[in-house]
N, C-alpha and C positions, 0 to 999 in steps of 0.2 A: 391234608384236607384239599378239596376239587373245588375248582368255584367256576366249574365250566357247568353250562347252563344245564336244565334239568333235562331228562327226553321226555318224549310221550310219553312213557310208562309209570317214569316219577313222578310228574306232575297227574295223568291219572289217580295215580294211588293217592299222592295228597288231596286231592278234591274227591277221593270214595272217602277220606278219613273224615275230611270234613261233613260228609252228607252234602255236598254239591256236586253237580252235572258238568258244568261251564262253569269257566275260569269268570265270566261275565258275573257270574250271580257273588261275586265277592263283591259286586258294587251293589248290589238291589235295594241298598238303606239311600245313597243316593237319588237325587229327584232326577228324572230322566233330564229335566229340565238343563238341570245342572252339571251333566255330561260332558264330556270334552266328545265329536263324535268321530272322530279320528286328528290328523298334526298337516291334513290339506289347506293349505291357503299360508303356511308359516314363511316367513321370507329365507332366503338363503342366510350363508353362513357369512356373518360381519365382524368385522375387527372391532377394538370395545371402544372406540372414540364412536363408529358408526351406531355401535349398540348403546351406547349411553345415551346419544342424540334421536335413534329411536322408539327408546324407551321415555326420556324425558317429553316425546312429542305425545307417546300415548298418554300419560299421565295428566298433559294437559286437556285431556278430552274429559275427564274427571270432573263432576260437580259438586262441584262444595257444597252444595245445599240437598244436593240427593235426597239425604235420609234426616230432615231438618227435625228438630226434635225429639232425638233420641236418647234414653237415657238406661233407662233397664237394667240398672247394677254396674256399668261404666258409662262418665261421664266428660264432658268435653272440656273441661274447665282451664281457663288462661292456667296458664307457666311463666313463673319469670325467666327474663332472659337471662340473669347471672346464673339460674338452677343448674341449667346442660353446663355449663363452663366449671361449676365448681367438682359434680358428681364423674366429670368427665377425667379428671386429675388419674394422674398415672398410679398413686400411690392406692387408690380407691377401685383399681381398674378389673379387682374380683370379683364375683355376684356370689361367692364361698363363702363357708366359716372358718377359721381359719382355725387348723386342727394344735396348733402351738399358742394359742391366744394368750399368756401373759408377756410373747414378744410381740403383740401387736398391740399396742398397747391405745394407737389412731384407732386401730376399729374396734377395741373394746369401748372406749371414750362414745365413738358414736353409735354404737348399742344401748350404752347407757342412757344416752343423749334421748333415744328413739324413745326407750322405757319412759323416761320421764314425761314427754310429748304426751305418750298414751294415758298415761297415771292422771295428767290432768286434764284433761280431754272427757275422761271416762271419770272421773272422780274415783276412780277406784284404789285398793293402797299396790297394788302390781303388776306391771306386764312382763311379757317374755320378749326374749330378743325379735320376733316376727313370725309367722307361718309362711308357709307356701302360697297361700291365696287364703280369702276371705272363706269360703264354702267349708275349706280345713280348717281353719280354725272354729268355726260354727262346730266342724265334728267331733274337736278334742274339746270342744266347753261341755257338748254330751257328754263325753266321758269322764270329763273331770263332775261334776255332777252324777253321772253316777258312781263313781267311785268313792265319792264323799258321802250320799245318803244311803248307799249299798243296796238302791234300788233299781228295778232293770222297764221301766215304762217311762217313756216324756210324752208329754205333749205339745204339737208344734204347730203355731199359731197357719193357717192357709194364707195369710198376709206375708210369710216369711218369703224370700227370690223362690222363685218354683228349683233352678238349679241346686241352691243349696241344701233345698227339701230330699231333691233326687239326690244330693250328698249324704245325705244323714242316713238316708235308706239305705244306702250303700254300706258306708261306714255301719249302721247299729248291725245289719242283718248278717254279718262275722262277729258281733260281740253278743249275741240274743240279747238283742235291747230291743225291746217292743216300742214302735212308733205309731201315736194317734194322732190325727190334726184332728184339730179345731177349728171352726169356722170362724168367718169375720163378719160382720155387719156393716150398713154405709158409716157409721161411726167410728169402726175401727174393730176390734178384739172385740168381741162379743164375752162380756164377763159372765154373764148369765150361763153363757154354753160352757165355759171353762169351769166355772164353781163345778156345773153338773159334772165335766168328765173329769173332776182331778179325783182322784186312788187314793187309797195310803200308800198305795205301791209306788207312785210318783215322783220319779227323782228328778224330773225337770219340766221344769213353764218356758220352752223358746218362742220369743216373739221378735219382732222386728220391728223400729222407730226410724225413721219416716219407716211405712211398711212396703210391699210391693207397690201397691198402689199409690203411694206420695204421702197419702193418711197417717196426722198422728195420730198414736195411741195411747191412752188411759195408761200410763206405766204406772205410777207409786198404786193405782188399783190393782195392776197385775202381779205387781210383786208383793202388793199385800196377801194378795189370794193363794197364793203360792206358797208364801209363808205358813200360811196357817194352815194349808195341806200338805206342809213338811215336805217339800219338794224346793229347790232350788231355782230361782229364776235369775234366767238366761235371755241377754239384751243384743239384737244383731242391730247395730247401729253403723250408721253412715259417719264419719267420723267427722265429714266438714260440718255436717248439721249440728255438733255438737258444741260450734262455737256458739250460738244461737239456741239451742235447747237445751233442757233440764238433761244434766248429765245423768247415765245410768243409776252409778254408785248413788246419786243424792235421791234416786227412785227407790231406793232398796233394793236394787240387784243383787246378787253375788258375783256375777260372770259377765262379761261384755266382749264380743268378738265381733271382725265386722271387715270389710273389704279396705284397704289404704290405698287403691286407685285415685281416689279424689282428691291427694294430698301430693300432687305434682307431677303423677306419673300420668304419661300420654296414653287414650285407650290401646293402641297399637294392635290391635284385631282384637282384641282380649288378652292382651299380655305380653312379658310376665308382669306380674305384680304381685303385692305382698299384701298376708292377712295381719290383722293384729289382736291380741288376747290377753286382756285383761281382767284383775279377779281381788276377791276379800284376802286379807293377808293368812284365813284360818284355813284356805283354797290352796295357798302355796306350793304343798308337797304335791299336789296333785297335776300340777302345772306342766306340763310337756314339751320339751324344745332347753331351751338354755336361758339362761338370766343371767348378766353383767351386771356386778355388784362394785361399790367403790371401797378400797382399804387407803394403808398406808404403808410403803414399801420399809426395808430396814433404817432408812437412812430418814423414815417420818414425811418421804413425800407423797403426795396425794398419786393412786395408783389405781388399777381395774382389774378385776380380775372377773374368770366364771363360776359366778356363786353356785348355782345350782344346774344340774345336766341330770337329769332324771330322766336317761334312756338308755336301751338295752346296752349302746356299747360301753357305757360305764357301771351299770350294775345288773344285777341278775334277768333275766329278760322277766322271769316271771314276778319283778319287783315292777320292773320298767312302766309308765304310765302308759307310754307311746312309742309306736319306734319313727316317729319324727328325729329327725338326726341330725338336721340344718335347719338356717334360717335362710329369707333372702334379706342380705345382707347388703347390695347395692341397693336394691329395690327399699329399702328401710330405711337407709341412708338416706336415698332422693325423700322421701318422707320426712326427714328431721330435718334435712337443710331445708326444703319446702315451707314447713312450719316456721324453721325461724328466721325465713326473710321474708315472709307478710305475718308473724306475727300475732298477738291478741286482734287487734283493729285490722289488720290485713283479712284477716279471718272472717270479721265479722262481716265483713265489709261485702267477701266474698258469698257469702252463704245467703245474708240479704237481699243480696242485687240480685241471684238468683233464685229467690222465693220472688221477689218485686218482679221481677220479667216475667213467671209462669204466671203468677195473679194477671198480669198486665194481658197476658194473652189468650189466658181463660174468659176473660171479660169480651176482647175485642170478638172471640169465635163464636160464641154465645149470643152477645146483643147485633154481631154485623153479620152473621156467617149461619146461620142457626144450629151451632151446636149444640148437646146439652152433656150437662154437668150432671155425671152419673153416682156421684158420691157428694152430698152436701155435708161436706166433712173439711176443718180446718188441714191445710196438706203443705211441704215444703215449699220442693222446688218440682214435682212432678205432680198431675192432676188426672184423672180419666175421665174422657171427652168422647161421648158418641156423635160422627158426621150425622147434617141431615141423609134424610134419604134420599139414595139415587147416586148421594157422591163420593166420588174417588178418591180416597183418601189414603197416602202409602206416608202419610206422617210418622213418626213416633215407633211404636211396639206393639205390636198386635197380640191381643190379647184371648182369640180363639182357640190357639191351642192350650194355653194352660188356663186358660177359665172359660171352658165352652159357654159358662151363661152369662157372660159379657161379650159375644161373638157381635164384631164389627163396632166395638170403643177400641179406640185406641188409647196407649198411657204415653203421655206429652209431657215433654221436660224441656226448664229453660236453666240456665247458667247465667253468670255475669259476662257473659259472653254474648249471649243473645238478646242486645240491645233494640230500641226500638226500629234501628234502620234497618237492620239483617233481617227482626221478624216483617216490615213493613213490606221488605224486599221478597221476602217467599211466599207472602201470603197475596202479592198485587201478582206473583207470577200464578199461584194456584186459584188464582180468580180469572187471571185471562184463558186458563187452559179449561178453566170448565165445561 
């Protein structure tokens, strides 16, 4: 094999394959903006003592407060400082599953560990070992739902992450699963618009608590409504919030899936991070990825093993639920240790302070700043906030491109992190710059 560069001709012929002209138009989804416009002005070539010192200088040019209140499906939330020391251990130093798992018997343990975290978290009777990300797991809870009511239409709440939405579309439109949204109101779900578009055809109700917008939602009415249209309802839930709110399972859900960024891991651009999927124990079989069960070895001591693998590489493909094959397994990990060193009351504590901060700040923008409050709707820790007019506002999440008829609200999010000095401190700088 040649891995000497291509000529003209080759690289011609792959741009007539592709139906482009110029090698250029392989970028044209990029914003020109955001261009590199050539590698002029780059320093010369430095030894890595020189390049660490002038990398560590750029970095310092960096503002912390840049992009202050941002939230949008990753969030900023303290980590304890034992978290990195203990997920960092050599023995934990895979983000694999480990394809021999009754000799692993530490990461079967904290698989199990993670299930359980979830199981009460979500009220529900089961999780799987973890997904890929939050958005995946939203796509196998479709599936499990439909493979449960052997129907091929859901309906998915417009309050759901706009990403995840674009997930489901992706995932159903290789399985003919018909997707319809459903609107939301400043209240939240709109149950009037859902009674009208639920089917008998119906195999799923997906909604979202807190929703995009920070908004909660009417659950034990969604999942009643969905009940009695013989479709299954499906809960995408933030999972810190559920220290503090009505668990899924005690809604009447069937299914709960939902992003595990918020349970210790750092946004890190967006990743990686891990989903998690939980469900009614009649849901089971239908379940994709693996599950860590607890026995008892020959000799009667307490032991782990993987209860269920219901995918293609262990049984027929056309049995197979998913062909999900892994978990993240360190990412799940940082999760369960997360949970159990803040705890029930570390929990609540956390999820509190930051509903109490966004309140605190929605108030101050409002009665000092002239914001308005575009949803008069009970909301977590994230709120939508239209600047007045005239001002510049690069806070938060911009919410033009995926809801053009909220063009110029931004969605504002605080943490227990963002105490009253930090926000005092962004908000005295975006007053002097105005």
């Amino acid at each position: 094999m040649s891995y000497l560069p291509y000529t003209d001709g080759e690289r011609a012929g792959l741009l007539a394959a592709l139906g482009l002209s110029t090698p250029g138009a392989l970028f044209e989804d990029i914003p020109a903006a955001a261009r590199a416009g050539g590698i002029d002005g780059l320093p010369g070539p430095m030894d890595e003592c020189a390049l660490a010192a002038h990398l560590t200088e750029l970095a310092g040019q960096n503002d912390p407060a840049a992009t202050p209140f941002l939230g949008a499906g990753v969030y900023d939330h303290y980590i304890p400082a034992a978290l990195a020391g203990l997920v960092s251990r050599s023995e934990f130093a895979t983000a694999y599953t480990p394809y021999q798992p009754e000799i692993s018997q530490g990461t079967l343990t904290g698989i199990f560990e993670f299930q359980s975290h979830i199981t009460r978290l979500t009220g529900l009777d089961v999780a799987n070992a973890s997904q890929y990300d939050g958005a995946s797991a939203c796509a196998e809870a479709l599936f499990m739902a439909v493979g449960q009511t052997r129907k091929h239409r859901a309906l998915v709440s417009r309050g759901v992450h706009p990403e995840v939405r674009r997930t489901l579309r992706t995932y159903a439109r290789f399985r003919g699963v018909e997707l319809a949204e459903t609107d939301t109101d400043p209240q939240g779900q709109s149950l009037t618009g859902l009674s009208e578009a639920l089917t008998d055809d119906t195999a799923a109700v997906i909604v979202q608590n807190p929703n995009f917008f920070g908004v909660l939602e009417p659950m034990t009415a969604i999942a009643a409504l969905a009940k009695a249209g013989g479709a299954a309802a499906v809960a995408v839930c933030d999972p810190l919030s559920l220290a503090v709110l009505k668990p899924p399972g005690a809604c009447g859900f069937d299914i709960a899936a939902g992003e595990c960024q918020p349970l210790g891991l750092p946004p890190s651009f967006g990743g990686p991070h891990a989903g998690y999927l939980a469900t009614k124990e009649s849901y089971l079989r239908r379940m994709p990825g693996r599950i860590a069960g607890q026995t008892t070895d020959a000799q009667g001591r307490r032991a782990f093993v993987l209860t269920l693998q219901a995918r293609e590489q262990h049984i027929r493909r056309d049995k197979a639920v998913s062909n999900i094959c892994s978990n993240q397994a360190l990412c799940a990990l940082t999760a369960t240790v997360y949970l159990s060193l803040m705890g029930p009351k570390g929990l609540v504590k956390a999820a509190a302070l930051s509903a109490i901060h966004m309140d605190d700040l929605r108030r101050t923008l409002v009665s000092q700043y002239g914001f308005t409050q575009v949803f008069d709707a009970p909301f977590f820790r994230e709120c939508v906030l239209r600047p007045p007019e005239g001002a510049v506002c690069d806070w938060g999440y911009d919410l033009s491109a995926d809801y053009p008829e909220l063009a110029g609200a931004r969605l504002l999010c605080c943490t227990e992190k963002d105490g009253a000095e930090r926000r005092g401190r962004i908000l005295s700088a975006w007053e002097a710059n105005r």
